[in-house]
C-alpha positions in Angstrom: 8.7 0.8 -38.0 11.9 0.8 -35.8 12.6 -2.2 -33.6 12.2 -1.2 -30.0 15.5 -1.6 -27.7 16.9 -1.0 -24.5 20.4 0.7 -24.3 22.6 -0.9 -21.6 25.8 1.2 -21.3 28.9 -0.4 -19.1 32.6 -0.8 -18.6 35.0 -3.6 -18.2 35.5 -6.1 -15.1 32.1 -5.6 -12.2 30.5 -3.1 -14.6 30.4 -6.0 -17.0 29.8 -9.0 -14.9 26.9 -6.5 -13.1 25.2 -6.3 -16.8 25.8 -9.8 -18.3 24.1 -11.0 -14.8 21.0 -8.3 -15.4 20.5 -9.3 -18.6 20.4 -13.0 -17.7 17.3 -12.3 -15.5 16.0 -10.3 -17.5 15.6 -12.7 -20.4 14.6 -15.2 -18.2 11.5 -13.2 -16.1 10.8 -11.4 -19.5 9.3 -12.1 -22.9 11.8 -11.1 -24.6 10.8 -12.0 -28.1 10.1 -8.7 -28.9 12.7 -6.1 -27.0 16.0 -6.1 -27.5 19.2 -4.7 -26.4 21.8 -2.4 -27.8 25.3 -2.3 -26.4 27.4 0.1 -25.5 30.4 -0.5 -23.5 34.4 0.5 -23.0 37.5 -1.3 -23.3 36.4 -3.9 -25.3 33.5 -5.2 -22.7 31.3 -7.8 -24.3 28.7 -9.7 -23.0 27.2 -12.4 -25.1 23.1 -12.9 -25.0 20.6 -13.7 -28.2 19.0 -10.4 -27.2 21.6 -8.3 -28.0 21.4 -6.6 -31.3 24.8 -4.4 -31.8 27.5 -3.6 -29.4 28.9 -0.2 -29.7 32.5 0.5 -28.3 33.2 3.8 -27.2 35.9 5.6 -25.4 36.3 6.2 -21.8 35.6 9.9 -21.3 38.5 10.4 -18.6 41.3 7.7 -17.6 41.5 6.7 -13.7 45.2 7.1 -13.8 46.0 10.3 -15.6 43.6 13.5 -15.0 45.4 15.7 -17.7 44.4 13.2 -20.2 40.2 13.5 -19.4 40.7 17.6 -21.0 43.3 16.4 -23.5 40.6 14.6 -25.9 37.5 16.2 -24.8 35.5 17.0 -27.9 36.4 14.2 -29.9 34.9 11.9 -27.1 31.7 13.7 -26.7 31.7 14.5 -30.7 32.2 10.6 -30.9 28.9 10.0 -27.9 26.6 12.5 -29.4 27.1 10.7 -33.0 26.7 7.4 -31.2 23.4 8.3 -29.6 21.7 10.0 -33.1 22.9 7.1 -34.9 20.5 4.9 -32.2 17.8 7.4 -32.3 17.4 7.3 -36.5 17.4 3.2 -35.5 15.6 2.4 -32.8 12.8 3.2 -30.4 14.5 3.6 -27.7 12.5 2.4 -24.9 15.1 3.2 -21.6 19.1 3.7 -20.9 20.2 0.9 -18.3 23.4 1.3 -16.8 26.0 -0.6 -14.0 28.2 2.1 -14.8 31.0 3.6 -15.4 31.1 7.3 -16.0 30.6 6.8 -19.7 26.7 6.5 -18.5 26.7 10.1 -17.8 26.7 12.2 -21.1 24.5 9.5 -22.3 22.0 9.9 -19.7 21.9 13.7 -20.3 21.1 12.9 -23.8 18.3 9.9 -23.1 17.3 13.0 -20.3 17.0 15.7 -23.0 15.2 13.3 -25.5 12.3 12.3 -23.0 13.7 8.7 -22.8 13.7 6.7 -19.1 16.9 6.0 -17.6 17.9 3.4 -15.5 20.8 3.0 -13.0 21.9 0.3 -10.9 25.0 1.7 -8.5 27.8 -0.9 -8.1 27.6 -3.6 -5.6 31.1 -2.6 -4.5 30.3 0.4 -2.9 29.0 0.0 0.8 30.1 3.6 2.1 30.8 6.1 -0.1 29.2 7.3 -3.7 30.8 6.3 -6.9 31.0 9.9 -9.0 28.4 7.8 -11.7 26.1 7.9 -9.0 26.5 11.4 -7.5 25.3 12.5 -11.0 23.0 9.6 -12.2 21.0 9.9 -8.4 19.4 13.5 -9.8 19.0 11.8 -13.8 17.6 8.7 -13.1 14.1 7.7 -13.6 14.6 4.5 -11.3 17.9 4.6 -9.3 18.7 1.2 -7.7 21.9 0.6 -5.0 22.6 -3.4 -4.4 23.5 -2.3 -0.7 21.1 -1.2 1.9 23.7 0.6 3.5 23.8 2.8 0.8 20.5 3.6 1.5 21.5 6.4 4.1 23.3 8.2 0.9 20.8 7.5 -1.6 17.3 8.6 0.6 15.1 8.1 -2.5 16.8 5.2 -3.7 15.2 1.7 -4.5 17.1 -1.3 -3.0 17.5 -4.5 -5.1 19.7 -6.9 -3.7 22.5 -8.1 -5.6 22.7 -8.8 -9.2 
């Protein structure tokens, strides 16, 4: 029988310091003796938590500085995401994707989409005015789609406020 997990997918610096303060709460409101979590995260973000199974580092799929670079390396990355996610699949029961972000969250969440599995996404609680690309996508994806500022709330109609992480 396969272990059943959640997926948390994030970057580095608020992305990260978003999750490790979910999971926190999590663990503390939860029973969490039987679910788990599976990593998977850029840059080299780790968060540390007894809940956490396996961490999985993948590739940003498009750099913030250099826009020729995101076609440059295409179909390795998503060759590299697609293995990543069948790997878990064979593994796991996945039970839901939960994601802070970054834009790493959105081929998985087409793949958690296609598979019948909930997703989960918490926009950043840097963003007061404007959309983060993650969320333009993830708002239509989303099972549950949470935004950490009410005045988001005007650009996300059928969004769920939280409150900060």
């Amino acid at each position: 029988m396969k272990r059943p997990v959640f997926v948390l997918v994030f970057g580095e610096g608020g992305h990260k310091a978003q999750m490790d303060r979910l999971v926190s709460r999590m663990e503390k409101y939860m029973d969490m003796h039987d679910m788990k979590f599976v990593c998977i995260s850029e840059n080299g973000a780790v968060i540390t938590s007894n809940s956490i199974l396996e961490i999985y580092q993948v590739d940003p799929i498009r750099s913030k500085y250099w826009s020729f670079k995101n076609f440059l390396f295409f179909p390795n990355k998503y060759f590299k995401i697609v293995k990543c996610f069948l790997y878990l699949r064979r593994k796991y029961d996945l039970k839901a994707l939960i994601s802070t972000g970054p834009g790493l969250v959105i081929p998985f969440s087409f793949l958690f989409k296609l598979s019948n599995i909930k997703i989960i996404y918490i926009e950043t609680w840097s963003r007061f005015e404007t959309k983060s690309i993650t969320g333009k996508v993830l708002y239509y994806l989303a099972d549950r789609f949470y935004i950490q500022n009410e005045s988001l709330k005007k650009l996300y109609p059928k969004s769920i406020f939280s409150g900060l992480l």
